[in-house]
C-alpha positions in Angstrom: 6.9 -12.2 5.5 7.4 -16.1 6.4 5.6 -16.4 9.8 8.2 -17.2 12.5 11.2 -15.6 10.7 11.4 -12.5 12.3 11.7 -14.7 15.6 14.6 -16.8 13.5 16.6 -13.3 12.6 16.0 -12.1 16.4 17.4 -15.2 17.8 20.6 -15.2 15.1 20.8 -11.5 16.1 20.9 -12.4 19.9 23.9 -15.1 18.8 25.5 -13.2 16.9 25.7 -10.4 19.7 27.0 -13.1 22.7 29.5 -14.5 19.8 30.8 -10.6 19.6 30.4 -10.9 16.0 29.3 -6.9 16.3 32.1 -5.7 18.2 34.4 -4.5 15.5 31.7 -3.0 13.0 33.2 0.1 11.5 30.8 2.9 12.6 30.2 1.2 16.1 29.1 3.7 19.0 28.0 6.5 16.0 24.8 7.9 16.2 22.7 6.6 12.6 21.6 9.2 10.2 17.6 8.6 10.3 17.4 11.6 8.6 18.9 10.2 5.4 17.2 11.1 2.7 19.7 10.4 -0.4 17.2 7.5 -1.7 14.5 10.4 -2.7 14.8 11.8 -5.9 15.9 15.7 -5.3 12.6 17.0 -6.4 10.5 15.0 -3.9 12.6 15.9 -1.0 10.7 19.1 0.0 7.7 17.7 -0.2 8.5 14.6 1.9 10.4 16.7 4.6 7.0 18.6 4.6 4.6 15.8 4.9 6.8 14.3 7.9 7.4 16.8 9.6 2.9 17.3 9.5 3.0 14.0 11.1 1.4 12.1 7.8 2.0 8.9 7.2 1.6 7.0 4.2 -1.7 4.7 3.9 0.0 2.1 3.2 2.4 2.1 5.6 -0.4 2.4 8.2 -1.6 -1.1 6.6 1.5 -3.1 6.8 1.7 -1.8 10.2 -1.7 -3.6 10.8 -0.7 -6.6 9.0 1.8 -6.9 11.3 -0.6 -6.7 14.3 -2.6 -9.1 13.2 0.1 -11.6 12.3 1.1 -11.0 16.1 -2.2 -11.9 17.2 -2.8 -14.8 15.3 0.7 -16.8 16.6 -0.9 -16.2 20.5 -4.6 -17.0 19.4 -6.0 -20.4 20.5 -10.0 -19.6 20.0 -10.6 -21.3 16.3 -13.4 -18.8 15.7 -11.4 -15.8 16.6 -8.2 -17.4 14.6 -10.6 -17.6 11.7 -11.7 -13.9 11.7 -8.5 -12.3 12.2 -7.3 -14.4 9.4 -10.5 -13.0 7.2 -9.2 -9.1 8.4 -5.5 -10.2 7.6 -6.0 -11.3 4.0 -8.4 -7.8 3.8 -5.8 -6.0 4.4 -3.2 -7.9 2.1 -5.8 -7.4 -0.7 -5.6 -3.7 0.4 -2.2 -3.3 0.6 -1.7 -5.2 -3.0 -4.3 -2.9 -4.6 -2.9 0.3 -3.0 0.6 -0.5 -4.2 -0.6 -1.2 -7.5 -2.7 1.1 -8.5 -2.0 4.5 -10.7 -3.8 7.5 -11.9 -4.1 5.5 -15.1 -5.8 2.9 -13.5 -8.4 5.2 -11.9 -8.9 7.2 -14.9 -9.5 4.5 -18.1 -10.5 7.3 -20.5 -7.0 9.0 -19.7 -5.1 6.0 -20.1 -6.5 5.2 -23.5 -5.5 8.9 -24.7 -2.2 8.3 -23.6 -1.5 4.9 -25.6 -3.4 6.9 -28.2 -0.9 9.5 -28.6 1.9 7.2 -27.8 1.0 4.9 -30.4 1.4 8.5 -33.5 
């Protein structure tokens, strides 16, 4: 995220609002559906309901939430040294995120990957 834009879509938001630009929205005063679940594929459904309803949360999820944190911090931070270390712990965690959201069992297991492209390649 571009530091300082969520402050920019707050502020349009706010304008928006005092214009009345959200007065005549078609499901205005409706309760949202949070429990919406007609983006995950019907055999992961179970399973997710499961795991949320155990309380889990994903990992990264729990890192982006950081990340945010952090970014919060560093806009009110003055003290260089302190600015410097939470910027050290910020790009950590982007590093984190990036790897998490990359990686795959075929990554992890190198031996297995290379019998899969083996018997992809017959």
């Amino acid at each position: 995220m571009i530091p300082g834009f969520d402050k920019i879509v707050e502020q349009r938001i706010k304008d928006g609002q005092k214009e009345g630009k959200f007065d005549n929205l078609s499901k205005k005063g409706q309760k949202l559906n949070l429990e919406d679940d007609s983006n995950v594929p019907e055999d992961m459904r179970l399973a997710y309901k499961m795991l949320k309803n155990a309380g889990f949360v994903p990992p990264e999820l729990t890192i982006r939430k950081e990340i945010h944190s952090i970014t919060q911090l560093l806009e009110n931070e003055e003290d260089t040294k302190k600015k410097h270390s939470l910027v050290k712990k910020l790009n950590y965690l982007r590093l984190k995120l990036d790897l998490k959201c990359h990686s795959t069992a075929l990554d992890i297991d190198n031996s297995y990957s290379k019998k899969i492209i083996k018997k992809l390649d017959k």
